[in-house]
C-alpha positions as CSV (number, residue, x, y, z in Angstrom):
1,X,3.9,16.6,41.9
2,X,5.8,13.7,42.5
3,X,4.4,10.4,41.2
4,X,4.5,7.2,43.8
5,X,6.8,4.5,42.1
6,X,5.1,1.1,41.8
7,X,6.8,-2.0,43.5
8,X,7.6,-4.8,40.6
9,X,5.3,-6.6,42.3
10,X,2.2,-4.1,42.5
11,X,0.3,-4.9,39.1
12,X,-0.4,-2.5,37.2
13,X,-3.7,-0.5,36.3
14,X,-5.8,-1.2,33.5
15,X,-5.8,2.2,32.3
16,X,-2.2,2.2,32.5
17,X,-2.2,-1.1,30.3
18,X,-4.2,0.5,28.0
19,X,-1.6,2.1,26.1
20,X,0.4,-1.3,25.8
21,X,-2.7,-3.0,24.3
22,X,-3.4,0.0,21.9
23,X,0.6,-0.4,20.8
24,X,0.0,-4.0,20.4
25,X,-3.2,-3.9,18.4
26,X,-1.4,-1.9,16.3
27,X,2.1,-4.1,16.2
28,X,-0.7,-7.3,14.6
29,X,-2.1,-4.8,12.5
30,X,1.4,-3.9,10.3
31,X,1.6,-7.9,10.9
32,X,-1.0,-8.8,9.3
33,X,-0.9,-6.1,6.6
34,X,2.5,-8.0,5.9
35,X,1.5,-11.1,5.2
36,X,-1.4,-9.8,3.2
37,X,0.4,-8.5,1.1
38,X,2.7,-11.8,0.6
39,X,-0.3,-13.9,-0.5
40,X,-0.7,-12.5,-3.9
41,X,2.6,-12.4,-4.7
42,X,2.4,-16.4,-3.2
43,X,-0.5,-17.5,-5.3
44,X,0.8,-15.5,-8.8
45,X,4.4,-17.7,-7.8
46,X,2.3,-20.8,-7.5
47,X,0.3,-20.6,-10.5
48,X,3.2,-19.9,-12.8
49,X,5.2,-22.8,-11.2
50,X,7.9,-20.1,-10.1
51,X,8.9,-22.3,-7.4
52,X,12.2,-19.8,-6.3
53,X,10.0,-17.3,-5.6
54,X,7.7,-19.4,-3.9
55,X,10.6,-20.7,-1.7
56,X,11.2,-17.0,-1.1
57,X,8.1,-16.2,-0.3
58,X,7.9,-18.8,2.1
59,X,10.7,-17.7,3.9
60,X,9.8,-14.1,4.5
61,X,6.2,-15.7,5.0
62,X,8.3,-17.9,8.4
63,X,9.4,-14.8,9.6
64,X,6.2,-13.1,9.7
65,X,4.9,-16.0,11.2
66,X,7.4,-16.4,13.9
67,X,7.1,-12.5,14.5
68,X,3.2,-13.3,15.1
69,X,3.8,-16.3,17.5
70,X,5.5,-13.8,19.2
71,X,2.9,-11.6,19.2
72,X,0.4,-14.0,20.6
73,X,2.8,-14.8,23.4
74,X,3.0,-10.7,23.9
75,X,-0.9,-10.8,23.8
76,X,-1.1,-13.6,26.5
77,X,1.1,-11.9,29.0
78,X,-1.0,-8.6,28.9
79,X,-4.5,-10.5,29.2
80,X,-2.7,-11.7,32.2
81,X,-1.9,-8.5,33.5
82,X,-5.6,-7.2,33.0
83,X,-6.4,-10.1,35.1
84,X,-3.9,-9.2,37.6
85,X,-5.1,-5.6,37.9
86,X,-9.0,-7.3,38.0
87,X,-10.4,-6.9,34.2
88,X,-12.7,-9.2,33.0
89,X,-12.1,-11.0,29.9
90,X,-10.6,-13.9,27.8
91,X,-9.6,-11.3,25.0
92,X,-8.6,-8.0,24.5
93,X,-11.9,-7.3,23.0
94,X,-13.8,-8.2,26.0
95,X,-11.3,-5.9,28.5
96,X,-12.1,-3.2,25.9
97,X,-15.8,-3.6,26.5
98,X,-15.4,-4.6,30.3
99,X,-13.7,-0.8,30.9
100,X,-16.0,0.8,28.3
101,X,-12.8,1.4,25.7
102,X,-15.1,-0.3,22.9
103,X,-17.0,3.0,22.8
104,X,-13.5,5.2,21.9
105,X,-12.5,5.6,18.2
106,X,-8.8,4.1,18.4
107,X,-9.6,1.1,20.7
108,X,-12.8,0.3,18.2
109,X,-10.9,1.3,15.0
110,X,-8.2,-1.1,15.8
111,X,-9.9,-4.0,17.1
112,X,-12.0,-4.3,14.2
113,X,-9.1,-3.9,11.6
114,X,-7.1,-6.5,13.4
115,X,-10.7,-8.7,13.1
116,X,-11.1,-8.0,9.7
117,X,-7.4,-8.2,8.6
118,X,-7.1,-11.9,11.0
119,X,-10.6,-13.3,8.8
120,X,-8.9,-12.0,5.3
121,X,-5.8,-13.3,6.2
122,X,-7.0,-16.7,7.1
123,X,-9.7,-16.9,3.7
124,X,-6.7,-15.9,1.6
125,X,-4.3,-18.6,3.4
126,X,-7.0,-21.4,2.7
127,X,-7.6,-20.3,-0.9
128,X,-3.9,-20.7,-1.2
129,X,-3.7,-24.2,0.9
130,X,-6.9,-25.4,-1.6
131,X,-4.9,-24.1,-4.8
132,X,-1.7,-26.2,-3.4
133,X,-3.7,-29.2,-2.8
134,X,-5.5,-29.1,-6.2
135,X,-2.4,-28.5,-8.2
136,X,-0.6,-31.5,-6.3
137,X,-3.2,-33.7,-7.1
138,X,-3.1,-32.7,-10.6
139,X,0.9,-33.5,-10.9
140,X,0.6,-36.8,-9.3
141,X,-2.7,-37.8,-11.6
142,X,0.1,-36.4,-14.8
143,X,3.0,-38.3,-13.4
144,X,0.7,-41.4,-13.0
145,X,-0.1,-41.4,-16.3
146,X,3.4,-40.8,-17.9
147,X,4.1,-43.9,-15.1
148,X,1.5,-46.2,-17.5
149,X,2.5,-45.3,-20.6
150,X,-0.2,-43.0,-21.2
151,X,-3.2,-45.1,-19.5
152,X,-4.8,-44.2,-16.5
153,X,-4.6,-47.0,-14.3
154,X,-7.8,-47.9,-12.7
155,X,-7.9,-48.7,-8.5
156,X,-10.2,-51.8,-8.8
157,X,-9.9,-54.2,-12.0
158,X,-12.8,-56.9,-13.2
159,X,-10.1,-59.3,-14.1
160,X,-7.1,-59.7,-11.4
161,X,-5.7,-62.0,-14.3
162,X,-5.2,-58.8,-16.9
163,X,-2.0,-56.9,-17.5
164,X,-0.7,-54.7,-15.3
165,X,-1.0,-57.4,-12.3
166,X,-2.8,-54.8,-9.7
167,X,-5.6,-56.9,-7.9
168,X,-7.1,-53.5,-6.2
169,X,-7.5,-51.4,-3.7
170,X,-8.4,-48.2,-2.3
171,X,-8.0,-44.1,-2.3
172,X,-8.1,-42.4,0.9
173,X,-8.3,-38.4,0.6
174,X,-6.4,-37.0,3.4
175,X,-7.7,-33.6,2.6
176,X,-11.3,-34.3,3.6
């Protein structure tokens, strides 16, 4: 039986998306697995100051990230194409459950681990980012001190007049 060959600018099906979303879910999956598995080795660099491997890291942590972007970009052209072909939905998840796709094993298997992975992936980065944060404020409260001699400078004095000339001032934390 010969099949009729869509024009380029016939939309196609959502059933005939389907397979492209399932291939994508599964494309931000191994994504996400990879950059999983870069924040351990990341915080273990961090903690032990190993800042080559950190750098390193970082670097294969870029191209991850760039590969994602790409990915989001990838996953914005195929919502559009649901809504071309008449799904309802702002994410995959809701096209799933719009068609009734929620219901089959793979669509619900894979939604749910790219959920799952996407919320342990972002806890892990901001355990990471607090760790960076907390360590940087230790260094520059360590090279204060070495910068006085071994005496923690206060922010406000009682006596403008005393040694060490600073007349006061303020802290602002950027990180609240």
């Amino acid at each position: 039986m010969d099949a009729t060959p869509q024009s380029a600018d016939q939309p196609l099906s959502a059933d005939a998306l389907k397979p492209l979303a399932l291939r994508f879910l599964m494309d931000v999956i191994r994504n996400q697995r990879a950059m999983l598995d870069l924040q351990q080795p990341k915080r273990a660099a961090l903690v032990a100051c190993n800042w080559p491997a950190v750098r390193e890291l970082e670097q294969k942590e870029d191209g991850l990230q760039q590969r994602l972007r790409e990915l989001m970009q990838k996953r914005a052209d195929l919502l559009l194409q649901f809504r071309q072909a008449g799904s309802a939905g702002r994410t995959l998840e809701d096209v799933g459950r719009h068609h009734g796709w929620h219901q089959e094993t793979d669509w619900s298997r894979l939604t749910d681990a790219a959920k799952k992975l996407g919320q342990q992936l972002q806890q892990s980065s901001w355990g990471i980012w607090v760790l960076a944060q907390r360590a940087g404020r230790y260094y520059a409260q360590v090279l204060d001190v070495i910068a006085q001699g071994g005496q923690k400078q206060p922010c406000y004095q009682q006596n403008p007049d005393s040694p060490g000339g600073a007349t006061g001032g303020s802290l602002l934390d950027a990180s609240i």
